[in-house]
C-alpha positions in Angstrom: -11.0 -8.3 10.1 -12.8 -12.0 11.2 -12.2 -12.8 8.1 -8.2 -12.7 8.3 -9.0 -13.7 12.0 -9.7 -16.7 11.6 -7.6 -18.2 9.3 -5.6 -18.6 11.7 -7.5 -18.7 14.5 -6.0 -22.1 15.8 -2.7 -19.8 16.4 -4.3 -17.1 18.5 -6.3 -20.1 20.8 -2.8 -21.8 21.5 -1.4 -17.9 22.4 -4.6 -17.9 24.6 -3.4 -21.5 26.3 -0.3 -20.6 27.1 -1.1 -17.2 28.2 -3.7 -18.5 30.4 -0.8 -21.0 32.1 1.9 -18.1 31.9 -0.5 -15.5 33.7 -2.0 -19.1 36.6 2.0 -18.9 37.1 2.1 -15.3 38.3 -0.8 -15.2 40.4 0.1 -18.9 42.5 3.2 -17.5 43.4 2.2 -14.3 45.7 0.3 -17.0 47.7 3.7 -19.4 47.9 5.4 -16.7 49.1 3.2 -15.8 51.7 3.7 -19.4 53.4 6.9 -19.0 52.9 7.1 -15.5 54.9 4.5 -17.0 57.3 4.8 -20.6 57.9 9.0 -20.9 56.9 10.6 -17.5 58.0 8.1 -16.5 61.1 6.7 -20.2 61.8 3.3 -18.5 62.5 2.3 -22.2 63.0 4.5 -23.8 64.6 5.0 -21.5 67.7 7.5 -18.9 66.1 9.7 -21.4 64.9 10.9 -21.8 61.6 10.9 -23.7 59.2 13.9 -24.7 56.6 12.7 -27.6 55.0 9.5 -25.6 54.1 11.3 -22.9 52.9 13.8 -25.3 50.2 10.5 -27.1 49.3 7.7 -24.0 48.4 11.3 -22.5 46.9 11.8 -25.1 44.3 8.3 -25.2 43.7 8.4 -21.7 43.1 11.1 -21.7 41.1 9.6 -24.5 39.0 6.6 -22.7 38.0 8.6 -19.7 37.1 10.7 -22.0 34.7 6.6 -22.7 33.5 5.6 -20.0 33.5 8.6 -18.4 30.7 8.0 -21.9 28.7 4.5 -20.7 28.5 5.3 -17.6 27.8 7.9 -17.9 25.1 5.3 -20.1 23.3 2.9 -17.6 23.5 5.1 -15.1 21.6 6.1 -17.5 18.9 2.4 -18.0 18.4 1.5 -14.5 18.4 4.2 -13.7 15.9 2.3 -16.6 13.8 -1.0 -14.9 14.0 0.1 -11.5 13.2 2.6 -11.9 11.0 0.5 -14.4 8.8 -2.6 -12.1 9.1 -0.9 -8.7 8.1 0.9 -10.9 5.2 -2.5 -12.0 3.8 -4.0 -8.2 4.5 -0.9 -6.9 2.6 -1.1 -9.3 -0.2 -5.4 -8.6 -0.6 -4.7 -4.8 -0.7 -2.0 -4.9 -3.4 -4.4 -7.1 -5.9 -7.5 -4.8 -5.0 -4.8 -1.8 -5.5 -3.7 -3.7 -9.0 -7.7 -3.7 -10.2 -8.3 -0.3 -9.7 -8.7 2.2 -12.6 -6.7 5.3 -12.9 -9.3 7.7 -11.3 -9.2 5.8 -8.2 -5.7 5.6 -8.3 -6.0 9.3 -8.6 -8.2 10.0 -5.9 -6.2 7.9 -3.2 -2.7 9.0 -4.2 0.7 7.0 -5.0 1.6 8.8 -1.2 -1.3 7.3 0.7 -1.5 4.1 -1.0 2.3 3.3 -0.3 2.0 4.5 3.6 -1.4 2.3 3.7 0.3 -1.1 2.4 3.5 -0.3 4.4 3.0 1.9 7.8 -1.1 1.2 8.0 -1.0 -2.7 8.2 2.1 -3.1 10.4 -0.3 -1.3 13.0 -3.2 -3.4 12.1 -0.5 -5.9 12.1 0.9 -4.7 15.6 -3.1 -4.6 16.5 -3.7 -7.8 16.1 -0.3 -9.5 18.4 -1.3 -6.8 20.8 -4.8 -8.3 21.2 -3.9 -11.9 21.5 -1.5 -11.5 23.6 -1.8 -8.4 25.8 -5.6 -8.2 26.3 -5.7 -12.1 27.8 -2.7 -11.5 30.1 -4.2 -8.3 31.5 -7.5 -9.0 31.9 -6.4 -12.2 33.4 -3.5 -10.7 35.5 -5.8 -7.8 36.4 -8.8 -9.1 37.5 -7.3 -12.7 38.5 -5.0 -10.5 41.1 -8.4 -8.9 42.1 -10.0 -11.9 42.9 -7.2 -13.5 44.4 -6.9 -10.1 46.9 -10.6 -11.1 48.1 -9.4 -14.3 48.8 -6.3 -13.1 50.6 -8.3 -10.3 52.6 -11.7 -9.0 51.9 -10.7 -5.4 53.0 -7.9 -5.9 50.7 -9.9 -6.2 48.1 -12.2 -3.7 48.9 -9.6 -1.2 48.6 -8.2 -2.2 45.0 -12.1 -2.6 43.7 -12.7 1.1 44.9 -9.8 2.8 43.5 -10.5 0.5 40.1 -13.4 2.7 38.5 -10.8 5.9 38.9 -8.0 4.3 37.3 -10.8 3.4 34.1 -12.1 6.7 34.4 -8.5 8.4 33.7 -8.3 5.7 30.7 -11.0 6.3 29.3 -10.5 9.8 29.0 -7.0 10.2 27.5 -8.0 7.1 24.7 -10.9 9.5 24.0 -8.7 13.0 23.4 -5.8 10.6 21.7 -8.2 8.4 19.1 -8.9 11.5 16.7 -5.0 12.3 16.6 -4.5 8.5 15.5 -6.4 9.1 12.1 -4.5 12.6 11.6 -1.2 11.1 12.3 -1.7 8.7 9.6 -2.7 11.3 7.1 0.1 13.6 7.5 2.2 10.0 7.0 0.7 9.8 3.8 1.7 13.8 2.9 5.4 13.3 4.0 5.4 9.9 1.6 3.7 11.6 -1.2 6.5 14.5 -1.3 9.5 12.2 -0.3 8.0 9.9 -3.6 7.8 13.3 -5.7 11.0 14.7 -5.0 13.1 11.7 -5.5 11.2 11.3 -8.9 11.9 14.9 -9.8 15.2 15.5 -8.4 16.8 16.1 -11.5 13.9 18.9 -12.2 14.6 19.9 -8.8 18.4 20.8 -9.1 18.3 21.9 -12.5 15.3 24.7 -11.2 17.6 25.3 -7.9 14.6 24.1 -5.9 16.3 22.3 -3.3 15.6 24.9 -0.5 12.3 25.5 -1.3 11.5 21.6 -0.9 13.8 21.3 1.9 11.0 23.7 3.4 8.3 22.1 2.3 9.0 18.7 3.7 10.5 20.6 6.8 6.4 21.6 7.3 4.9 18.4 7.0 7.0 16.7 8.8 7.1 19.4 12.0 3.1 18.8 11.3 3.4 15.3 12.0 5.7 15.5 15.0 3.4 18.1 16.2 0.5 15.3 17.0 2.8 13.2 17.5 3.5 14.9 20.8 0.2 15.7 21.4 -0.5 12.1 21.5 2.7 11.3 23.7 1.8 14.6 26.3 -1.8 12.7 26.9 0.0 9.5 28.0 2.5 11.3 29.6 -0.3 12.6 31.8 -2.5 9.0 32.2 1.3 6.7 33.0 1.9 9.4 36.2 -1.7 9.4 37.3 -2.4 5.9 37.3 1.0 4.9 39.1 -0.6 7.4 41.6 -3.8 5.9 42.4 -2.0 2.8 42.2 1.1 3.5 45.2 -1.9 5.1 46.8 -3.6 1.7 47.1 -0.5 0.0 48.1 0.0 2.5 50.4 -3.7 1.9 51.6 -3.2 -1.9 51.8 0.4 -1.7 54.0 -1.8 0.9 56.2 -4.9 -1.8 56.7 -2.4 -4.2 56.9 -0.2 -2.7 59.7 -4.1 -1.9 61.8 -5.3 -5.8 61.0 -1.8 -7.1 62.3 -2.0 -5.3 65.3 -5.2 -6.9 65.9 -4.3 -10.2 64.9 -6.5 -10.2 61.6 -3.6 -10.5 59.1 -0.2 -11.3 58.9 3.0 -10.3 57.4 2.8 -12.9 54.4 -1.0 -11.7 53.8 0.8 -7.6 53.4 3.0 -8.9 51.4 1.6 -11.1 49.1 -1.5 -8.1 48.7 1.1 -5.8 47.6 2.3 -8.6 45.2 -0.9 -8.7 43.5 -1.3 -4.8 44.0 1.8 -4.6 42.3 1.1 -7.3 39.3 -2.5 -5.4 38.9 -0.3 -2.3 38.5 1.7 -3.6 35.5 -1.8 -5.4 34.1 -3.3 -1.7 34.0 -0.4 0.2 32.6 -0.4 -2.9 29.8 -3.8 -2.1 29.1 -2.7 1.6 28.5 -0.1 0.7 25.9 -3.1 -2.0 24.5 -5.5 0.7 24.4 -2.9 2.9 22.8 -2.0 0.2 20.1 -5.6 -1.2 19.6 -6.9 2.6 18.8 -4.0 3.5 16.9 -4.6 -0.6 15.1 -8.4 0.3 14.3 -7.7 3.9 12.9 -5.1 2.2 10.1 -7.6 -1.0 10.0 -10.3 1.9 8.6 -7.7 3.2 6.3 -7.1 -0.4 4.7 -11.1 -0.9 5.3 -10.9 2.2 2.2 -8.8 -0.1 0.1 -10.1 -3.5 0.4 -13.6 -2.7 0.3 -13.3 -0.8 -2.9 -15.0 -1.6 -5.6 -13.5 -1.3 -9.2 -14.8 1.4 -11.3 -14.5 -0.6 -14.1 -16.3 -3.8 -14.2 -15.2 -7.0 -16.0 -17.3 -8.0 -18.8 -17.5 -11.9 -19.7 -16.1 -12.0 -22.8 -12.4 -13.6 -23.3 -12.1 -12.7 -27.6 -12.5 -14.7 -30.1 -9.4 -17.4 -31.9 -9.1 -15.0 -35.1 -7.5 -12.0 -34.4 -8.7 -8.7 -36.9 -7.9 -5.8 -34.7 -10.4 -3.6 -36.0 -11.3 -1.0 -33.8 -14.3 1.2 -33.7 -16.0 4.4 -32.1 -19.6 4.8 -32.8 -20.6 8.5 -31.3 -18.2 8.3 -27.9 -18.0 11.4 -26.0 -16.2 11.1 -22.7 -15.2 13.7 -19.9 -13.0 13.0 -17.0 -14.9 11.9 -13.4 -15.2 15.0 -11.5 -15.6 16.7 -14.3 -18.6 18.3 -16.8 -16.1 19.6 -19.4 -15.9 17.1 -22.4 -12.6 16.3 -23.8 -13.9 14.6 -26.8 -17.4 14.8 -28.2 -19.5 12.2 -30.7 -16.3 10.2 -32.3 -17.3 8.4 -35.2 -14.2 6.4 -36.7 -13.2 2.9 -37.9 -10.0 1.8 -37.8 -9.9 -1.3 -40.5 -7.1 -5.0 -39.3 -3.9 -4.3 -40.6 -4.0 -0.5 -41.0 -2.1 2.5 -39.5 -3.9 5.1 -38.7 -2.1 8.6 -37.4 -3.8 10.6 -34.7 -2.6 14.6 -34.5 -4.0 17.8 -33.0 -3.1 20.7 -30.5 -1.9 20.0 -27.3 -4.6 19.1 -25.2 -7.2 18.3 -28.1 -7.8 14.6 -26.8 -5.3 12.1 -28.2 -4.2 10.2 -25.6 -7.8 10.2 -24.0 -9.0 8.4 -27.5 -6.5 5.6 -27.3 -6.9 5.3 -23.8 -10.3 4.2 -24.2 -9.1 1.1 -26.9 -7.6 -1.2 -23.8 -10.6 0.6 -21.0 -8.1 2.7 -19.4 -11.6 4.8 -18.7 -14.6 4.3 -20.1 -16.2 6.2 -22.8 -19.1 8.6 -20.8 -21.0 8.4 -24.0 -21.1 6.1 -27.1 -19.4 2.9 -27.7 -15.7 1.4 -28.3 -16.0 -1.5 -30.2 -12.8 -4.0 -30.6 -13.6 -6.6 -33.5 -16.9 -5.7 -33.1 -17.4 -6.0 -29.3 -18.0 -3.0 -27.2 -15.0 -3.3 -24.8 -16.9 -2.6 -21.9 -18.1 -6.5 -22.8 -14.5 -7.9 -22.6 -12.6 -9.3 -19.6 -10.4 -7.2 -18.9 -7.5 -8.7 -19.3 -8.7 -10.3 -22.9 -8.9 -6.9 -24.2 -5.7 -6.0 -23.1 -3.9 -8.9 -24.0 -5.1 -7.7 -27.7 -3.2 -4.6 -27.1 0.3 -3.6 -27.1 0.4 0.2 -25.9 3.7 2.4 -25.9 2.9 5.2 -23.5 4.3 8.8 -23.4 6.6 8.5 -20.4 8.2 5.3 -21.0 7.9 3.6 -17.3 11.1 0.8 -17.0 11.2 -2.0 -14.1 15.0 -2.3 -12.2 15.2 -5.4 -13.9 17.9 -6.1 -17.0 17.4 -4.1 -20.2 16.2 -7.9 -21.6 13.6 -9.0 -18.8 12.0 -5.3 -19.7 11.3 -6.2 -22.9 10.0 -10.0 -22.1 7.9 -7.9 -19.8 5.4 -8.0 -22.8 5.9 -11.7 -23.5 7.4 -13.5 -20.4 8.1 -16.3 -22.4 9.8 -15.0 -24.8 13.2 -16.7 -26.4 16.2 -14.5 -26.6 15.9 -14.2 -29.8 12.4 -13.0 -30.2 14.2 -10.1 -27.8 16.7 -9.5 -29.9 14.4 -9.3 -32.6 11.9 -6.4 -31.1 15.1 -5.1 -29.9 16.2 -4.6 -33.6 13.1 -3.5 -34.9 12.8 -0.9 -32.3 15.9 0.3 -33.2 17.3 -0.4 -30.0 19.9 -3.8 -30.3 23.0 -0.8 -31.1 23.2 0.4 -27.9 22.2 -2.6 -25.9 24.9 -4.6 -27.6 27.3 -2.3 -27.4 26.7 -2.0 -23.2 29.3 -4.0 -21.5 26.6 -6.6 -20.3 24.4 -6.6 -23.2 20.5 -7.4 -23.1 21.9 -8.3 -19.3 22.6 -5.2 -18.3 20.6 -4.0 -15.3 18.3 -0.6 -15.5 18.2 1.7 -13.2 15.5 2.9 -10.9 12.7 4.1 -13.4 15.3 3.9 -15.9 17.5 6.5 -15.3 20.3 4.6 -16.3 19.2 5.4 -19.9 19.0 8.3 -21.8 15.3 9.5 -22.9 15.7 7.7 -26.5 17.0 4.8 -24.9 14.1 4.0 -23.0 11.5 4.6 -25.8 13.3 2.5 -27.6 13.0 -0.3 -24.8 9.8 0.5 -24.4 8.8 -0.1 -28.1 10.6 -3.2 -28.3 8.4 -4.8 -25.1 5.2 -3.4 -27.2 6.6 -5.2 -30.3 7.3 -8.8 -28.7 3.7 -9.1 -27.2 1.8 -11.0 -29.8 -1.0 -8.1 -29.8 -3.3 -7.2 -32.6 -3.4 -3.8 -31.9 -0.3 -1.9 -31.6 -0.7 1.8 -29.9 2.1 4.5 -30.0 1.5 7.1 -27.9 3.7 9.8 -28.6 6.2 7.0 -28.3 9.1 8.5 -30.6 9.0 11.9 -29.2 13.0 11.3 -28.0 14.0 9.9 -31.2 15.8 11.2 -34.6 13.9 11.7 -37.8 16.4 8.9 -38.6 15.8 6.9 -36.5 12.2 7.3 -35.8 11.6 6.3 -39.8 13.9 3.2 -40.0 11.7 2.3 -36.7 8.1 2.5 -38.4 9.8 0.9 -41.7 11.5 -1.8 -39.7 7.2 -1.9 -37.8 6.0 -2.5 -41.4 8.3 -5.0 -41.9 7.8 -7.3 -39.1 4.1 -6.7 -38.4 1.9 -6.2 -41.7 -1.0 -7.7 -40.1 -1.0 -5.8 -37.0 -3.5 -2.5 -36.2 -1.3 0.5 -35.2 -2.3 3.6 -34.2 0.2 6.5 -34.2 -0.1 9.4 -31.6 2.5 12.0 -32.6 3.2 15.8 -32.8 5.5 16.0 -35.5 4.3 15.1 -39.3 7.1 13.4 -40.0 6.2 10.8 -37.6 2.7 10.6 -39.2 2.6 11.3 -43.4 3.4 7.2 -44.7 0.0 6.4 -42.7 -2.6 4.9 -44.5 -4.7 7.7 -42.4 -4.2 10.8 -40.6 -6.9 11.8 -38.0 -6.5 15.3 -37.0 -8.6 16.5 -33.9 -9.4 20.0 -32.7 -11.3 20.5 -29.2 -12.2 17.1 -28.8 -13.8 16.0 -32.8 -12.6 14.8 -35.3 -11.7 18.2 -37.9 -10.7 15.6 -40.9 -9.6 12.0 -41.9 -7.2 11.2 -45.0 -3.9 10.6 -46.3 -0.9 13.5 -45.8 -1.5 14.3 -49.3 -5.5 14.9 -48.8 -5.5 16.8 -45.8 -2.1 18.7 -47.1 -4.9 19.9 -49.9 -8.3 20.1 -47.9 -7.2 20.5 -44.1 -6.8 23.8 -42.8 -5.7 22.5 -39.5 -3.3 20.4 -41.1 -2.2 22.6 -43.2 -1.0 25.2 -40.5 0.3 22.3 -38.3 2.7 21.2 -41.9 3.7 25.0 -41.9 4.7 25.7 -38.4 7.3 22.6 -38.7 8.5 22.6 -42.2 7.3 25.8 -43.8 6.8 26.2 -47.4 3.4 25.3 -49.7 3.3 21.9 -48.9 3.6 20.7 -52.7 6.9 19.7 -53.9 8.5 19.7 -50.1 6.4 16.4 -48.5 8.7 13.6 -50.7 11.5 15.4 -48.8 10.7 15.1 -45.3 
């Protein structure tokens, strides 16, 4: 945490400053008031008689350096705010890039839940940590043990009382912080389950009502969250027992101090202004200790969140950048040489010694059972993982020797759930080139198939998309999605399962209108149905993770068994005579 510390570290030292003058202020005017009492009202020394021009003159003192005293302290809150705002801003900021660099297995293994509640709920308490430090551990160590010594000062036995009953009043501190600090680290946890099924359910609340589920997760978010408020009172019930029982030891020791008071009086070994100015500094230790109860109870609650962020920030990527940026002349010829790859956690292989090449310019079809290993092979072209075995190899480099952001710039990819930004229908497609013209918009627009319906929306490519597109139908955002893959100026072009929502119709004037507009660009195909896949130059077909054949429609319509029965479950028939018609 030093290291956000002290960035601005010359706001927390002028918080100290005035903190230190805002806490002097407190403890010089117990003493004024005690000459006041003394030397004004009972004119202790002066024979009994008063004194009124004492009285205006320690008064407007007084009320000077309580004037001070709120300058100093208003400036110590404005730089406290600085500190801590500034510091959870740059701790925010460093956890969202780290969060942006890690690979989908640790994405996995954290959670969308617990990463949101870390970046949100977890660094406002570091945050809160932090301003609580500054500012509340300088004014009550100050007020506490300045408003001890100034008690010696006053009246040793004074003193002696408040130093006796201090290791008590620790004691029952110490105590509840230890039973409460545990809770801290579940109460964030269980934050992270309520966000993780608040995140789902919105997601899937159209699966939700269309499956009548809404009582079931009504219930299920009902639990978590009783869980929650469960430790949540078990934290409040342990303060509720340490406020009460250090107010007692405390009103005991004022109620010691007016009794040793009352017995030195009577003996001429204190006066009224010395009783009353001890229980003014009894009183101001009072509020110093029950600050440092809410400090303790911020500070634990700040370092239990500052070990969840610890998780983030000190994570290391499991993918590591290579040095290599790519080369001016763009092939886009991809190849596997004998890559076998399983996913982390696991020892069951999802595909096992892949030997292909995939030549510049070609289009290369990839079908297979559900489940076979298609989208894990394309997801090792831009390092989505990395292969467990073998080697991916883009224009002849193994990818795991690219920056990682080279590689990818190579690549255009179309996923299988097209994922759309609450931006206009037009900044989601520049999303692939941010620089793009209008025109070269409307122009991936058109060869996606997608300017009809854009156009014909009342504000055009300026029409604004819902959240995670559900403004638009399923078609609607494939089609989006294919036209921000087409405007990037990749050399690799990657559909995965991208025209699942689409028309035969439409689907073929898509991969003519692809053809069209870019001949020299690599694109692999990822589809289920063969008439998204028989004008490639090459079909691969997989079966449990290998490759069962490579060739044209035509070759493996003749020599592929697996083929063969995929070609008859969808259109029936011999095969011969019936493929010109699909």
């Amino acid at each position: 945490m030093w290291n956000y510390i002290k960035r601005y570290l010359h706001f927390a030292i002028l918080a100290a400053v005035f903190m230190i003058g805002e806490v002097s202020m407190d403890l010089v005017q117990p003493g004024i008031m005690r000459r006041i009492v003394d030397d004004g009202v009972l004119g202790l020394d002066r024979g009994g008689a008063g004194d009124l021009q004492l009285i205006w003159t320690l008064g407007l003192q007084m009320i000077g350096l309580v004037l001070f005293g709120g300058l100093c302290g208003s400036m110590n809150n404005v730089f406290v705010h600085l500190s801590g705002q500034n510091i959870g801003n740059e701790i925010r900021k460093d956890a969202f890039r780290k969060i942006m660099t890690f690979s989908f297995p640790q994405l996995d293994r954290f959670g969308p839940g617990s990463l949101v509640t870390r970046v949100t709920n977890d660094i406002t308490q570091v945050q809160n940590f932090v301003s609580q430090f500054v500012r509340g551990m300088i004014r009550t160590t100050l007020l506490t043990f300045g408003s001890m010594y100034c008690m010696f000062r006053l009246n040793y036995e004074f003193g002696l009382i408040v130093l006796c009953a201090f290791p008590f009043v620790v004691g029952c501190m110490g105590f509840c912080l230890w039973k409460a600090n545990p809770l801290f680290t579940k109460l964030q946890a269980q934050l992270d389950t309520i966000n993780a099924i608040m995140q789902e359910d919105v997601s899937g609340i159209r699966i939700i009502k269309a499956c009548v589920r809404e009582a079931y997760e009504k219930t299920r978010f009902g639990k978590a969250n009783s869980r929650l408020i469960q430790t949540q009172l078990k934290v409040l019930v342990i303060f509720a027992f340490m406020n009460p029982a250090v107010n007692a030891m405390m009103y005991a020791v004022t109620a010691l101090i007016l009794w040793s008071g009352f017995q030195q009086a009577a003996l001429g070994g204190a006066t009224p202004g010395d009783v009353m100015a001890a229980v003014t500094y009894t009183t101001q230790m009072l509020n110093g200790i029950l600050m440092l109860v809410m400090l303790f109870q911020n500070i634990t609650r700040g370092m239990a969140s500052w070990k969840r962020m610890k998780e983030i920030l000190n994570s290391v990527p499991d993918l590591r950048d290579g040095n290599f940026t790519g080369n001016a002349s763009k092939r886009g010829e991809i190849t596997f040489q004998d890559v076998s790859f399983a996913y982390p956690g696991t020892d069951q292989p999802v595909l096992e010694h892949i030997n292909l090449t995939i030549h510049s310019g070609e289009t290369v079809a990839v079908m297979g059972a559900t489940g076979c290993g298609k989208t894990t092979l394309v997801s090792l072209i831009p390092r989505f993982y990395d292969a467990t075995g073998g080697s991916v190899l883009v224009d002849g480099v193994d990818v795991r020797a690219y920056q990682q952001g080279a590689l990818r710039e190579k690549i255009a990819s179309v996923l299988q759930k097209a994922e759309l930004f609450s931006v206009t229908i037009g900044e989601n497609i520049s999303w692939g080139k941010p620089d793009a013209s209008s025109e070269e918009i409307a122009a991936a627009a058109k060869t996606a198939q997608a300017d009809g319906f854009i156009t014909d929306a009342a504000e055009g490519y300026g029409t604004m998309v819902a959240e995670r597109g559900m403004s638009l139908s399923g078609g609607q955002k494939q089609r989006v999605s294919i036209a921000r893959a087409v405007v990037k100026p990749a050399e690799i072009l990657i559909f995965d399962d991208a025209t699942s929502a689409l028309d035969l119709k439409t689907e073929a004037n898509l991969y003519d209108a692809l053809g069209r507009s870019c001949p020299e660009v690599t694109k692999i195909i990822v589809a289920q149905r063969i008439a998204s896949v028989r004008r490639a130059d090459r079909i691969v077909v997989l079966e449990n993770g290998r490759i069962a054949a490579v060739g044209s429609h035509q070759e493996l319509l003749a020599g592929c068994k697996a083929y063969q029965d995929i070609y008859h479950s969808q259109m029936g028939g011999d095969g011969h005579g019936e493929a010109d018609e699909i």
